[in-house]
Each structure stands twice: as C-alpha cells, then as structure tokens.
Biopython code that builds the backbone (N, CA, C, O; Angstrom):
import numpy as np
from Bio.PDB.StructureBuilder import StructureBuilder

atoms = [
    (1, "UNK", "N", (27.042, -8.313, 4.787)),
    (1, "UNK", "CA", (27.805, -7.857, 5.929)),
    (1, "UNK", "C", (26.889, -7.455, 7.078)),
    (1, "UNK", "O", (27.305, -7.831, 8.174)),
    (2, "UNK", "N", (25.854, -6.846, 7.088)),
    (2, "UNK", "CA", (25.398, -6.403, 7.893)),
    (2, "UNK", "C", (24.670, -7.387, 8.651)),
    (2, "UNK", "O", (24.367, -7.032, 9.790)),
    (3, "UNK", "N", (24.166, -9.033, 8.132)),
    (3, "UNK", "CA", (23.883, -9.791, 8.472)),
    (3, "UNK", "C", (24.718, -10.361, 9.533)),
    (3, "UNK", "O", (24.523, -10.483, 10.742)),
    (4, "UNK", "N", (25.560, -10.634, 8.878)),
    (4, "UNK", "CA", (26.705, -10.845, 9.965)),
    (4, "UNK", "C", (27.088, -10.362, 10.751)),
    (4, "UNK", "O", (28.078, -10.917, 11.227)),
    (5, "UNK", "N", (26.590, -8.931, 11.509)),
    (5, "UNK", "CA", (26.948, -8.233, 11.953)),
    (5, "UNK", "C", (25.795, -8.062, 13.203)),
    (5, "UNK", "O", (25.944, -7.797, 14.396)),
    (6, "UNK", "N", (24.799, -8.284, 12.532)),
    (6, "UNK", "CA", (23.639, -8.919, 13.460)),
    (6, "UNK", "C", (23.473, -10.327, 14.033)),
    (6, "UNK", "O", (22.748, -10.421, 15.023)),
    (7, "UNK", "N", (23.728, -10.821, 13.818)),
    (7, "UNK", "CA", (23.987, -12.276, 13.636)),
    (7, "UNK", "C", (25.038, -12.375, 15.343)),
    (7, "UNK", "O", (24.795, -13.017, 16.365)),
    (8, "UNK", "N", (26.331, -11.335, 14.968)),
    (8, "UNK", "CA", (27.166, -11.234, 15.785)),
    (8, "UNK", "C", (26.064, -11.149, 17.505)),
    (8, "UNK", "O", (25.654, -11.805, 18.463)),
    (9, "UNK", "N", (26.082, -9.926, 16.914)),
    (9, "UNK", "CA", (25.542, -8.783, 18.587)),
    (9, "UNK", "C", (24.571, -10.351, 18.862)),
    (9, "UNK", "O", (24.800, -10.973, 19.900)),
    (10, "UNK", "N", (23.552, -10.869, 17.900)),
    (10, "UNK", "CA", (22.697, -11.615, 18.811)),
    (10, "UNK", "C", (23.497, -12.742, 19.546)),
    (10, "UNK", "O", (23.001, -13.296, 20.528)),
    (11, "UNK", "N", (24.733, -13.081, 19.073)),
    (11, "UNK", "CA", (25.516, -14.533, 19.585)),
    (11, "UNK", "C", (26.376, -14.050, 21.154)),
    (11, "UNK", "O", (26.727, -14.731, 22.118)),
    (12, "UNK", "N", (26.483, -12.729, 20.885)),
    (12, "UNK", "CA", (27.146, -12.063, 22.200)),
    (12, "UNK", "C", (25.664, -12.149, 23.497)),
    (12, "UNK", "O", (25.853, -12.356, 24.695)),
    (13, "UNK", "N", (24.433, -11.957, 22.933)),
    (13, "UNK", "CA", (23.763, -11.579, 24.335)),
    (13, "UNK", "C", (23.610, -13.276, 25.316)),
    (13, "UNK", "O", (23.077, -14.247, 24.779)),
    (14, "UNK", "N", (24.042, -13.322, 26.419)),
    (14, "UNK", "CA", (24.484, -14.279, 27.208)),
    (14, "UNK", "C", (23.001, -15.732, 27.121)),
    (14, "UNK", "O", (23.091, -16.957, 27.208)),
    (15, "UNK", "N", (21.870, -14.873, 26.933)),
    (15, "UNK", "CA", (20.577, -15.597, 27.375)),
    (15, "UNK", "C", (20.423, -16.656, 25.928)),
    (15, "UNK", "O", (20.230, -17.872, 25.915)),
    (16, "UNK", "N", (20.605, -15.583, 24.611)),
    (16, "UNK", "CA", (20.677, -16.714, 23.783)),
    (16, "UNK", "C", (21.672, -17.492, 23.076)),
    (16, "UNK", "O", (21.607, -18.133, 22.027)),
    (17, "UNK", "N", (22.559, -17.296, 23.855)),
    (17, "UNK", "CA", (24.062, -18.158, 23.230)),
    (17, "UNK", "C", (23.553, -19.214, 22.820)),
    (17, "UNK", "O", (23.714, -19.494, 21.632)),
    (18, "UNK", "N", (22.683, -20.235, 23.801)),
    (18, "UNK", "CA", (22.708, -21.440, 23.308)),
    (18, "UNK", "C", (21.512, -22.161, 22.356)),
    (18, "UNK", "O", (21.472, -23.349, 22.035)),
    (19, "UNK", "N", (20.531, -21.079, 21.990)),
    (19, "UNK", "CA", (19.395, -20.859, 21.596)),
    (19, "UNK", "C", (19.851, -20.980, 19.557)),
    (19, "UNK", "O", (19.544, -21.738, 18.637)),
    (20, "UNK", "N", (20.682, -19.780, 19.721)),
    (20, "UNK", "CA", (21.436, -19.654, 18.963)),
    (20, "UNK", "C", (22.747, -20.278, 17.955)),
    (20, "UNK", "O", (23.068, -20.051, 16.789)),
    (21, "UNK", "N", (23.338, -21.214, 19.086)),
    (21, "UNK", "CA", (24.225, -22.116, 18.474)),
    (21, "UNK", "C", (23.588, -22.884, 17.834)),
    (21, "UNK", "O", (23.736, -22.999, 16.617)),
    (22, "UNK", "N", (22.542, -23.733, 18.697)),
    (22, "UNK", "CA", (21.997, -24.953, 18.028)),
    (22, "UNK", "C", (21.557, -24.438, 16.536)),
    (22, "UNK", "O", (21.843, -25.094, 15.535)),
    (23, "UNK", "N", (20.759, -23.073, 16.476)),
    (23, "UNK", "CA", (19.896, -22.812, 15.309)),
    (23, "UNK", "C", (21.028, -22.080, 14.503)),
    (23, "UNK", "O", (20.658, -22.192, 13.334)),
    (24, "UNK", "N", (21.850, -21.600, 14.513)),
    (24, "UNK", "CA", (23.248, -21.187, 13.659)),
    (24, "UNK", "C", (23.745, -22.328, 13.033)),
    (24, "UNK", "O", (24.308, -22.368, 11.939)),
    (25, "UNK", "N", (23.542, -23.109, 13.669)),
    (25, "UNK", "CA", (24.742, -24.372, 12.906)),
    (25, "UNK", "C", (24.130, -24.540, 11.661)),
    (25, "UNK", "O", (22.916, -24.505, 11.461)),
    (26, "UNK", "N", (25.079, -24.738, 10.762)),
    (26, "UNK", "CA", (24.582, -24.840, 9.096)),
    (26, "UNK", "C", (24.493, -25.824, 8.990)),
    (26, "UNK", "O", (24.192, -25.976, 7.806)),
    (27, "UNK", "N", (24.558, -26.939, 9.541)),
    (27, "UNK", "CA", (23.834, -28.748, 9.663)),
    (27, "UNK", "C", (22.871, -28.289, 10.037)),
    (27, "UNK", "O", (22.260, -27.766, 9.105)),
    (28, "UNK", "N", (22.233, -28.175, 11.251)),
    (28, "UNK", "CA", (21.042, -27.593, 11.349)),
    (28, "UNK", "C", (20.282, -26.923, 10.505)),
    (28, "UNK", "O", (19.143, -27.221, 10.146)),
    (29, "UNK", "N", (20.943, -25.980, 10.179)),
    (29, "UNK", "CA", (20.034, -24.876, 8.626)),
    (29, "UNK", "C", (19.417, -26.032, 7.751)),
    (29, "UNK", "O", (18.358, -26.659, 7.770)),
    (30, "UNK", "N", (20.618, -26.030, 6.934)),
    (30, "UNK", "CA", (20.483, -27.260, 6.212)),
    (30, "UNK", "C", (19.403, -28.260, 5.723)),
    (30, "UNK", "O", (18.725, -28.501, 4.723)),
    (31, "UNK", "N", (19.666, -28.801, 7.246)),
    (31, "UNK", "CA", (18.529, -29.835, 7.635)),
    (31, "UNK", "C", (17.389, -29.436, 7.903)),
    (31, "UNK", "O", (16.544, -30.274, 7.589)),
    (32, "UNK", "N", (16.802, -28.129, 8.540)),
    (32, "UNK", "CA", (15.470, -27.485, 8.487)),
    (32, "UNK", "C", (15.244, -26.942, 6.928)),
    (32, "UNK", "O", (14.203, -26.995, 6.273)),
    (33, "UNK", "N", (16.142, -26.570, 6.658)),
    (33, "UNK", "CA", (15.602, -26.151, 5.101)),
    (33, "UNK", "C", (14.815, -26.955, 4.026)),
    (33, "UNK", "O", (13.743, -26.699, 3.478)),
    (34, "UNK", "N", (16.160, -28.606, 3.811)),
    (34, "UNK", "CA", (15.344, -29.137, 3.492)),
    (34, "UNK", "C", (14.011, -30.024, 3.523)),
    (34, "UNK", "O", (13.244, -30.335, 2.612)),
    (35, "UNK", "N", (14.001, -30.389, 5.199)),
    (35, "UNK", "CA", (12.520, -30.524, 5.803)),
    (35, "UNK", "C", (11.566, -29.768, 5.217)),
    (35, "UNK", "O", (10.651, -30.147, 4.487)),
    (36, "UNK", "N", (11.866, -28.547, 5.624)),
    (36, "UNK", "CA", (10.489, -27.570, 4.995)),
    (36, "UNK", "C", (10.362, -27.763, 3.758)),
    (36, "UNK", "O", (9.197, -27.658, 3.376)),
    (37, "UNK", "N", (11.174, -28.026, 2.908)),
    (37, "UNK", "CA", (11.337, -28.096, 1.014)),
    (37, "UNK", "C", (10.365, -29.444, 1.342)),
    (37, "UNK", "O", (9.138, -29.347, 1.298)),
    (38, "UNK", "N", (10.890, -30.414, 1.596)),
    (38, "UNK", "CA", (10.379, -31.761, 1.323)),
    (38, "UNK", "C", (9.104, -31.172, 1.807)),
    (38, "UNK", "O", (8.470, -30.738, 0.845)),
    (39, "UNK", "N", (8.515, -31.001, 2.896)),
    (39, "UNK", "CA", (7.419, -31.369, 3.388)),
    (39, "UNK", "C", (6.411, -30.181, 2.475)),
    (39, "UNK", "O", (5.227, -30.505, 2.386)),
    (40, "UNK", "N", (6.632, -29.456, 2.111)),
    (40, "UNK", "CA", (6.047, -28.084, 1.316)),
    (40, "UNK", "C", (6.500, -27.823, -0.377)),
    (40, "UNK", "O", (5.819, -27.215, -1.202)),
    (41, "UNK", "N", (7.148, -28.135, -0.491)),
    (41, "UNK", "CA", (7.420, -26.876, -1.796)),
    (41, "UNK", "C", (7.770, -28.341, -3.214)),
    (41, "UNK", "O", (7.479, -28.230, -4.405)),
    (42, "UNK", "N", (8.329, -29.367, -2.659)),
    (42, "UNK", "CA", (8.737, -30.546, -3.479)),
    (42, "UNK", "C", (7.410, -30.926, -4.353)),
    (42, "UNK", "O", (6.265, -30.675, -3.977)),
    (43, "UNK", "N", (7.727, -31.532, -5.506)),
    (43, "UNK", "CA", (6.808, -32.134, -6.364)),
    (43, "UNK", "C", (6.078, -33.277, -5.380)),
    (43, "UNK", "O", (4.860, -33.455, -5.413)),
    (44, "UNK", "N", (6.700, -33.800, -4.768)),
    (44, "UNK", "CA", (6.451, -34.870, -4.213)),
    (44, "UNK", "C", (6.203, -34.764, -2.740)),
    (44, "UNK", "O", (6.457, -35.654, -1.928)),
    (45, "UNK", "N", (5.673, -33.570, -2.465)),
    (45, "UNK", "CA", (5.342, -33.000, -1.217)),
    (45, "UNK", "C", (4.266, -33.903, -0.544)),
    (45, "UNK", "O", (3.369, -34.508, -1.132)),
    (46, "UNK", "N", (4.576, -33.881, 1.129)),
    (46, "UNK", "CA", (3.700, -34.355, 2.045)),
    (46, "UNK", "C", (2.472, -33.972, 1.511)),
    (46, "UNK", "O", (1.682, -34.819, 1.093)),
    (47, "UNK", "N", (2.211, -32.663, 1.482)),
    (47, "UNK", "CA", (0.777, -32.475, 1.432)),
    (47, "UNK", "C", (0.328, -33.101, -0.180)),
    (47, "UNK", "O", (-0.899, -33.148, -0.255)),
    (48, "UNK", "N", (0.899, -33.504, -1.251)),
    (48, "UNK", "CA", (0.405, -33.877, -2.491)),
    (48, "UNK", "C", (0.075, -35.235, -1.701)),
    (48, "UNK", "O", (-1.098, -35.436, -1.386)),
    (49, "UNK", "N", (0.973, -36.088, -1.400)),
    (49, "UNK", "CA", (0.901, -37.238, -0.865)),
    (49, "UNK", "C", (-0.701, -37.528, -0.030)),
    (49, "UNK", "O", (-1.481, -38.467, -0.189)),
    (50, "UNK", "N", (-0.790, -36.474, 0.775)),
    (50, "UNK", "CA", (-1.871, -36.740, 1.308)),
    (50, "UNK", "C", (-3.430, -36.662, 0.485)),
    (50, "UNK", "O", (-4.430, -37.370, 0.599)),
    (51, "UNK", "N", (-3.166, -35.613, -0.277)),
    (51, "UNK", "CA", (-4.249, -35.611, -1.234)),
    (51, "UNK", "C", (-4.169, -37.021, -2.102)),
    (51, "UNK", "O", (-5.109, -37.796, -1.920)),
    (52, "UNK", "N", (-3.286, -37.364, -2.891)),
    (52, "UNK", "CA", (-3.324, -38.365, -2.967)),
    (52, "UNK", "C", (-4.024, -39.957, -2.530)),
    (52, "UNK", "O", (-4.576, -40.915, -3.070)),
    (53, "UNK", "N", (-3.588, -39.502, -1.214)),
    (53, "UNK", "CA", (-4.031, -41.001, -0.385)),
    (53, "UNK", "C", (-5.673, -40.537, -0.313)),
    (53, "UNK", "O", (-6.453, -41.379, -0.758)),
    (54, "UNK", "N", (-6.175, -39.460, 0.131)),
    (54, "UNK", "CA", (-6.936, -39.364, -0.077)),
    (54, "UNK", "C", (-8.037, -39.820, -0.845)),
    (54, "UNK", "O", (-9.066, -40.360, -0.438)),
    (55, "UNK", "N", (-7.608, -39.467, -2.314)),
    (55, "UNK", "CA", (-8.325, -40.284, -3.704)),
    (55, "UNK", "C", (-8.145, -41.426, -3.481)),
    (55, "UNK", "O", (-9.072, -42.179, -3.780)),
    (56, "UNK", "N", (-7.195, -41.884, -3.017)),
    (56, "UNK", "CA", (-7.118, -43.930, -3.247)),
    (56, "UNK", "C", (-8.371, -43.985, -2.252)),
    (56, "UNK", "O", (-9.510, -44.351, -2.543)),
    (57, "UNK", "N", (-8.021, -43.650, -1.324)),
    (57, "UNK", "CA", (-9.188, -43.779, -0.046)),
    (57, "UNK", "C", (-10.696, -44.201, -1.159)),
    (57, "UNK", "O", (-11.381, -45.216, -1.287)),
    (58, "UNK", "N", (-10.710, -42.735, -1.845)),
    (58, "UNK", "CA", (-12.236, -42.475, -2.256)),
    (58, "UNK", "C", (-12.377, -43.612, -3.200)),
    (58, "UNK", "O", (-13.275, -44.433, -3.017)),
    (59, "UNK", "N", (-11.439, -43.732, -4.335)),
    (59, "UNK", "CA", (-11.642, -45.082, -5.718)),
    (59, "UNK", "C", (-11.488, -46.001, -5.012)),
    (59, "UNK", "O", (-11.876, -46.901, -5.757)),
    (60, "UNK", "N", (-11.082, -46.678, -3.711)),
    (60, "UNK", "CA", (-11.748, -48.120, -3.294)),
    (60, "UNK", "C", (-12.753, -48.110, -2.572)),
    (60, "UNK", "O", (-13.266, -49.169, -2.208)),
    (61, "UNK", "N", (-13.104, -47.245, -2.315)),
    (61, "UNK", "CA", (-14.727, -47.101, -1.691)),
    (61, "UNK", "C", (-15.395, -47.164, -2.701)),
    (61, "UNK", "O", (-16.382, -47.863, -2.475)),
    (62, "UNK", "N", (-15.367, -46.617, -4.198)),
    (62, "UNK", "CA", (-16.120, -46.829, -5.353)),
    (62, "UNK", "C", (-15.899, -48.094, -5.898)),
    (62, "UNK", "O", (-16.892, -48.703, -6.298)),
    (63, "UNK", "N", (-14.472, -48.769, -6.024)),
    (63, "UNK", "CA", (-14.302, -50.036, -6.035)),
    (63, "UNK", "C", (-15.296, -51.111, -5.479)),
    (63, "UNK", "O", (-15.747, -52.072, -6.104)),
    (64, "UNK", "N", (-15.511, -50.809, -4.365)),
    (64, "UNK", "CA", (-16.253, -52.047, -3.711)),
    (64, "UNK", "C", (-17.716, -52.024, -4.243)),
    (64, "UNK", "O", (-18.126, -52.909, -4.994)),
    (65, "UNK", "N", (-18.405, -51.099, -3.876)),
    (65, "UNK", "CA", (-19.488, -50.253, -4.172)),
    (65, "UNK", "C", (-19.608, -51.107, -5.701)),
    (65, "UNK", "O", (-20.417, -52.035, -5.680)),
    (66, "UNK", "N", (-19.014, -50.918, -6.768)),
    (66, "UNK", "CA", (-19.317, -51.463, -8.150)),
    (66, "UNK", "C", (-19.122, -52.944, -8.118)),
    (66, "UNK", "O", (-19.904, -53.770, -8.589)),
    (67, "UNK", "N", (-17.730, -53.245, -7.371)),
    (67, "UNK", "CA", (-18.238, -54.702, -6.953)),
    (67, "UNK", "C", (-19.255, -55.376, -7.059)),
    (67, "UNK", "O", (-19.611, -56.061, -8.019)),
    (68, "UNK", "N", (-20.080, -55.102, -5.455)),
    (68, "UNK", "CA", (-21.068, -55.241, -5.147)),
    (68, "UNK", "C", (-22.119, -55.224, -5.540)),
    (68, "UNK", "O", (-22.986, -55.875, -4.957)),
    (69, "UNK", "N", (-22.453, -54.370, -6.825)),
    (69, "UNK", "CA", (-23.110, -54.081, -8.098)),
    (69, "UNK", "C", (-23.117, -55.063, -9.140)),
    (69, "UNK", "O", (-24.118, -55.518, -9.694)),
    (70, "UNK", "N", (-22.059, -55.320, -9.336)),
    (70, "UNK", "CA", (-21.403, -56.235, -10.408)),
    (70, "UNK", "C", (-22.013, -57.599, -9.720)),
    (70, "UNK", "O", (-22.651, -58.200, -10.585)),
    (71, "UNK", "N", (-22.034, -58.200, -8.633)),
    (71, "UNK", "CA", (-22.626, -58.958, -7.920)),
    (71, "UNK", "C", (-23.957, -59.450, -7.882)),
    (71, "UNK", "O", (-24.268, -60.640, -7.945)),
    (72, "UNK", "N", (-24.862, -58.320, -7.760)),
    (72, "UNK", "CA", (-25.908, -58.261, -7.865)),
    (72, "UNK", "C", (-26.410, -58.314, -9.072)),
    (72, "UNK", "O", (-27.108, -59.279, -9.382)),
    (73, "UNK", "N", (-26.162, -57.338, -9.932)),
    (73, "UNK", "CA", (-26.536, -57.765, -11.522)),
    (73, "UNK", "C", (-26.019, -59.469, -11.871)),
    (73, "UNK", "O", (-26.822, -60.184, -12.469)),
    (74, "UNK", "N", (-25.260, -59.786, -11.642)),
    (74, "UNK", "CA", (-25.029, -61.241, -12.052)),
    (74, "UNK", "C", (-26.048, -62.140, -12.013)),
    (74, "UNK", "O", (-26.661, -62.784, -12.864)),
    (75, "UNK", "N", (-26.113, -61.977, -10.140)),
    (75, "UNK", "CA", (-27.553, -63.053, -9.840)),
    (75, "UNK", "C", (-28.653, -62.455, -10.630)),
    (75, "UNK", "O", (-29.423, -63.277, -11.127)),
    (76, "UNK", "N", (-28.866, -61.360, -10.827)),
    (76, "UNK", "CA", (-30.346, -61.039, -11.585)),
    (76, "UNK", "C", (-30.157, -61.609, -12.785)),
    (76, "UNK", "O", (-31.183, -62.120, -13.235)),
    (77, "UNK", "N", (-29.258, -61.693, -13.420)),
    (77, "UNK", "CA", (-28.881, -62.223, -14.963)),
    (77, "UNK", "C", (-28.925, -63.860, -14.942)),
    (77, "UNK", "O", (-29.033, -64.591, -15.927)),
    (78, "UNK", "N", (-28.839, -64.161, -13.881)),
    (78, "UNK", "CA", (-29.049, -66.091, -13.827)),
    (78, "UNK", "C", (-30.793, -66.174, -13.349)),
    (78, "UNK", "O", (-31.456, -67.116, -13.781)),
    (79, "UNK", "N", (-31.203, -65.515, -12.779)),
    (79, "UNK", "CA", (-32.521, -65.078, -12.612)),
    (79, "UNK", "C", (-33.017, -65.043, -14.068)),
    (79, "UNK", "O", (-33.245, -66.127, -14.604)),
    (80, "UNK", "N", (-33.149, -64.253, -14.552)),
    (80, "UNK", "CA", (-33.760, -63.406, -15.345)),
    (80, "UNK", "C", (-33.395, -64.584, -17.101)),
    (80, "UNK", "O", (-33.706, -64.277, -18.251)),
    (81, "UNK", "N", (-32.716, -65.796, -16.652)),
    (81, "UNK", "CA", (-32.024, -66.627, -18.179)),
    (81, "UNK", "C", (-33.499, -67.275, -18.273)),
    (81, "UNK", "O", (-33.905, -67.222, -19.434)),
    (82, "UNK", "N", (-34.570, -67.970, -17.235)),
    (82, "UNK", "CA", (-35.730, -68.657, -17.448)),
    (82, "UNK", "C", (-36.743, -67.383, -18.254)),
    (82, "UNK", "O", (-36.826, -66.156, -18.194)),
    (83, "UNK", "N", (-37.360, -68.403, -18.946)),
    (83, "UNK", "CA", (-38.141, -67.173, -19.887)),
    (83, "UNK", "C", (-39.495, -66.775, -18.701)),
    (83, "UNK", "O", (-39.951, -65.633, -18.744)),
    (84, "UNK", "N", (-40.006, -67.676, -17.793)),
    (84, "UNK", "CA", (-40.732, -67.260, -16.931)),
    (84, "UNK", "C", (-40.586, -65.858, -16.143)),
    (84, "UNK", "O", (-41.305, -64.861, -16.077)),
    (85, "UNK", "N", (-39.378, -66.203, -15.589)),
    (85, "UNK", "CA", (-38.690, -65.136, -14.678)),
    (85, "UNK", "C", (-38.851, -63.828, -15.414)),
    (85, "UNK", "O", (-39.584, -62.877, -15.144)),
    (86, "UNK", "N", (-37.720, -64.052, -16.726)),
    (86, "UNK", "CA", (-38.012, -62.620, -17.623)),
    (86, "UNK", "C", (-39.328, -61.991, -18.106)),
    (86, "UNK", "O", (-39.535, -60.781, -18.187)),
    (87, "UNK", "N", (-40.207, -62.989, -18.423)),
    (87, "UNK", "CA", (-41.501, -62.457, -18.403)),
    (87, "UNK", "C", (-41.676, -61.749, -17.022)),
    (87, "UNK", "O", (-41.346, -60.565, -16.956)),
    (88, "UNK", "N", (-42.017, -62.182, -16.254)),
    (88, "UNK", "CA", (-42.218, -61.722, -14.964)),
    (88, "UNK", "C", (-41.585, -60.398, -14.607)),
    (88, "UNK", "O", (-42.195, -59.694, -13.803)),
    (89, "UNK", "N", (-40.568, -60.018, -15.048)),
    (89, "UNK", "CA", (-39.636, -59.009, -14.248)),
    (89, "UNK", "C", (-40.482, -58.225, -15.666)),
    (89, "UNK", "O", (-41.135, -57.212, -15.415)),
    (90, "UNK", "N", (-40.445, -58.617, -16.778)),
    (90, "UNK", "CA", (-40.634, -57.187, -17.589)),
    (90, "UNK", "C", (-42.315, -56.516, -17.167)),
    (90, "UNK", "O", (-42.567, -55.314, -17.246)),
    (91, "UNK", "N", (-43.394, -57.635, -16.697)),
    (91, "UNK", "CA", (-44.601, -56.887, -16.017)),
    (91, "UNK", "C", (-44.319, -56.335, -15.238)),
    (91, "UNK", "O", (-44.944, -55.285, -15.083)),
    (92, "UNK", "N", (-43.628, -56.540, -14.620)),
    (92, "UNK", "CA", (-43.923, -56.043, -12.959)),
    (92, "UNK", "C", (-42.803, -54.345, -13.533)),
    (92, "UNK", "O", (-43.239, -53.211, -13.333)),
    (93, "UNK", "N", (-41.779, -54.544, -14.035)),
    (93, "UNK", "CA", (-41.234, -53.390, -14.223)),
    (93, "UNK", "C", (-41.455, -52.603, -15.079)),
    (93, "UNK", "O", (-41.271, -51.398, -14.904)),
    (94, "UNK", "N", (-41.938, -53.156, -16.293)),
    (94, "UNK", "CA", (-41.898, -52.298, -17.170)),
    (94, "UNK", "C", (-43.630, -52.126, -17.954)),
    (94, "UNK", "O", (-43.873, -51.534, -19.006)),
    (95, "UNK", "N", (-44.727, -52.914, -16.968)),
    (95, "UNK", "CA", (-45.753, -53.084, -17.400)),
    (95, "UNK", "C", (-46.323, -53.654, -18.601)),
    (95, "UNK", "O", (-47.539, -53.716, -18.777)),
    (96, "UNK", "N", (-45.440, -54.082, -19.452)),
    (96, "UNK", "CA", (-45.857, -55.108, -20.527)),
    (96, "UNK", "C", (-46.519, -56.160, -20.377)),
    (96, "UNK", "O", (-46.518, -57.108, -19.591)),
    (97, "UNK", "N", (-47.161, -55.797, -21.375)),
    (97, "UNK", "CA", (-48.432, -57.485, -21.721)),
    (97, "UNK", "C", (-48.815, -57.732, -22.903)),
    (97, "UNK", "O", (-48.578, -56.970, -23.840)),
    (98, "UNK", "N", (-49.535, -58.962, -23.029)),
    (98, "UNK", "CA", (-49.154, -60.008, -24.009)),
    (98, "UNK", "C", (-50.742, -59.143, -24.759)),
    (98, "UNK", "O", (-51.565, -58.490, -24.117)),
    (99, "UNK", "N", (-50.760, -59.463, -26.428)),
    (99, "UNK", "CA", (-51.626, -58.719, -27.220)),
    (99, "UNK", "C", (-52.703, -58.820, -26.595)),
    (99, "UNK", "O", (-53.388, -57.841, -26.299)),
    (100, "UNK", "N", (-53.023, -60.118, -26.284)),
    (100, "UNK", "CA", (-55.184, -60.163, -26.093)),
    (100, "UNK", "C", (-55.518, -59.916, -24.715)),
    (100, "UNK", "O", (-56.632, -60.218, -24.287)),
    (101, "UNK", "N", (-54.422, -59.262, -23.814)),
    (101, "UNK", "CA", (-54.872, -59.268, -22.519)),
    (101, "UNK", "C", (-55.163, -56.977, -22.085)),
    (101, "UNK", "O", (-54.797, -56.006, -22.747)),
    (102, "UNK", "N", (-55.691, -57.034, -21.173)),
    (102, "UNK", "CA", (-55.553, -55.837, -20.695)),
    (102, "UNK", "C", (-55.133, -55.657, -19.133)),
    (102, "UNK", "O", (-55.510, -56.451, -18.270)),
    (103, "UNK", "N", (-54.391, -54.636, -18.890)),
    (103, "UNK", "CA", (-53.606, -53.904, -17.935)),
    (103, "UNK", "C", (-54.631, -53.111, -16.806)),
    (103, "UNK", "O", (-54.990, -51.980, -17.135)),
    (104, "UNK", "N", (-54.978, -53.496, -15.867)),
    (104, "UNK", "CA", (-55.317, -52.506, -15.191)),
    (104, "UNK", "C", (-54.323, -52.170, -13.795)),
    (104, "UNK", "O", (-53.746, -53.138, -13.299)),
    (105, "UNK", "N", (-54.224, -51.474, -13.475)),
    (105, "UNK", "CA", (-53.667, -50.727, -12.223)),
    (105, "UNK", "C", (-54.282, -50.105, -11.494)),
    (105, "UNK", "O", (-54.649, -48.950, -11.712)),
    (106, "UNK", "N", (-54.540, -50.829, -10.368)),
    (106, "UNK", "CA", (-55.108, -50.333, -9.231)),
    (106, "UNK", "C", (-54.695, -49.454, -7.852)),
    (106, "UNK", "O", (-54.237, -49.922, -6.809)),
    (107, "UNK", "N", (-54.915, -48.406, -8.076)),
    (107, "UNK", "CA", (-54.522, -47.556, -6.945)),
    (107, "UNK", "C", (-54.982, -46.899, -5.835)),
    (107, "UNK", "O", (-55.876, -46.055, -5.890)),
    (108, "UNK", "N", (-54.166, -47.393, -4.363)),
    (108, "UNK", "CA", (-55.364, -46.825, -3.921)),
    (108, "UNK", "C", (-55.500, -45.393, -3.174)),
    (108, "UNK", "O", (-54.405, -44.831, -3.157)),
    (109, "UNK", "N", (-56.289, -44.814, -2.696)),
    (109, "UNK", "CA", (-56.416, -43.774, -1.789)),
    (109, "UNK", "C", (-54.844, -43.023, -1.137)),
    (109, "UNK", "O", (-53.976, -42.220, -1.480)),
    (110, "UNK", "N", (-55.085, -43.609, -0.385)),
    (110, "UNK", "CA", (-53.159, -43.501, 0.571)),
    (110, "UNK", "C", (-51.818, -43.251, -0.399)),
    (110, "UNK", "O", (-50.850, -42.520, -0.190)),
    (111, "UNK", "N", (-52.124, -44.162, -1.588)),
    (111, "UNK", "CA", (-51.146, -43.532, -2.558)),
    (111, "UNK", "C", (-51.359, -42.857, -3.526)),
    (111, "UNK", "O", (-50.748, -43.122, -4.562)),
    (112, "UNK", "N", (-52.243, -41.831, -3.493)),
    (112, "UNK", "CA", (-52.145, -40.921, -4.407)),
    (112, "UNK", "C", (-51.693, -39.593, -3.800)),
    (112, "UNK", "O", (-52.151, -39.035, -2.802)),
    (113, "UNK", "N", (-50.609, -39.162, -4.677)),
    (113, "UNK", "CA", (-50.507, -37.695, -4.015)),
    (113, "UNK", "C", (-51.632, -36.732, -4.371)),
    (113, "UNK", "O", (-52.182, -36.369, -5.411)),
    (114, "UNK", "N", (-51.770, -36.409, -2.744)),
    (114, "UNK", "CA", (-52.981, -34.933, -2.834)),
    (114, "UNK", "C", (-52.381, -33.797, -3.441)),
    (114, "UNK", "O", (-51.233, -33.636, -3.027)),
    (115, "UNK", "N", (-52.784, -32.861, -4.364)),
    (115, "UNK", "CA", (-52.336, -31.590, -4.865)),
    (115, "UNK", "C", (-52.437, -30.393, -3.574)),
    (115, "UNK", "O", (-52.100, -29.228, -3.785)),
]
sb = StructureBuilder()
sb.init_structure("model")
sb.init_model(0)
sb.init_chain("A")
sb.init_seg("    ")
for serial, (resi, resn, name, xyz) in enumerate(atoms, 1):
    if name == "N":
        sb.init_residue(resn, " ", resi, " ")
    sb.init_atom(name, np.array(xyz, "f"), 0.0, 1.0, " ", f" {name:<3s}", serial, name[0])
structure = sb.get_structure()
C-alpha cells in the first residue's frame, strides 16, 4: 500500500507525468526486467556469451598455430626419410658420431659467456 501511495503523489507532480507513464507501464516493466534478466542474471547471459566467444577466439588462434606445426614437422619427416639427411640432422643436433671418428667443437671467443 504504501507503494502505491507513492507511486500516486509521484504521478500527480505535473513535470513527471510523462516520465512516469512511459516507465509505469507494466509492458514496459516487463520488458526492462526481462532485458536485464537476459542480459545479466540468465544461464545463457550476454556476458557468458562473451566469455565464451572469447575462448573460441583463443582455440583458433591455437588451432592454426598447431596447424602450422603439424606442417612443418611433416616436411621435416619427408626430409629426414633419406638415411643421409637423418644422419645429418642427428650431428648437427644431437652431436652423434660414428665409433672410429672423434668430435671436436670449436668455439670461439665472442661466444663464450664471460662470468
């Protein structure tokens, strides 16, 4: 009651009659209410949505990225089928050599870190 009663006096003062109608109308209510529900409070809220899109955003940026990976390892793997090649990649990377030979590594000046 007393709502209504306030409600009243504000519909009487002349300046916001029409301020008031529009935002009184219970279509109106209504319809702002459930705006705000949808856009806020729903399971299926704007803002989840956006987080959402968000992540898709981020997993096809990782998508491509592994792609592109996936790409590259391939050609190294058609590379790397000649036994030359594979020899080759395992010296140079992994420093292996054959029993009767020896390894030296030469380094020079410029690349050594000073302490």
């Amino acid at each position: 009651m007393k709502i209504k009663n306030y409600i009243n006096k504000l519909k009487n003062k002349p300046a916001l009659i029409p301020v008031f109608a529009i935002l009184l109308n219970r279509y109106v209510l209504i319809t702002l209410l459930f705006i705000i529900w949808m856009l806020f409070f729903d399971t299926n809220s704007w803002l989840i949505h956006q987080e959402l899109d968000q992540e898709i955003e981020e997993l096809e940026s990782n998508k491509e990225y592994y792609i592109k990976e996936i790409i590259k390892d391939q050609k190294d793997i058609k590379v790397l089928k000649d036994s030359g090649e594979l020899e080759k990649f395992a010296r140079e990377e992994y420093f292996m050599k054959r029993d009767n030979e020896e390894i030296f590594i030469i380094e020079y000046e410029d690349s050594i870190p000073k302490d």
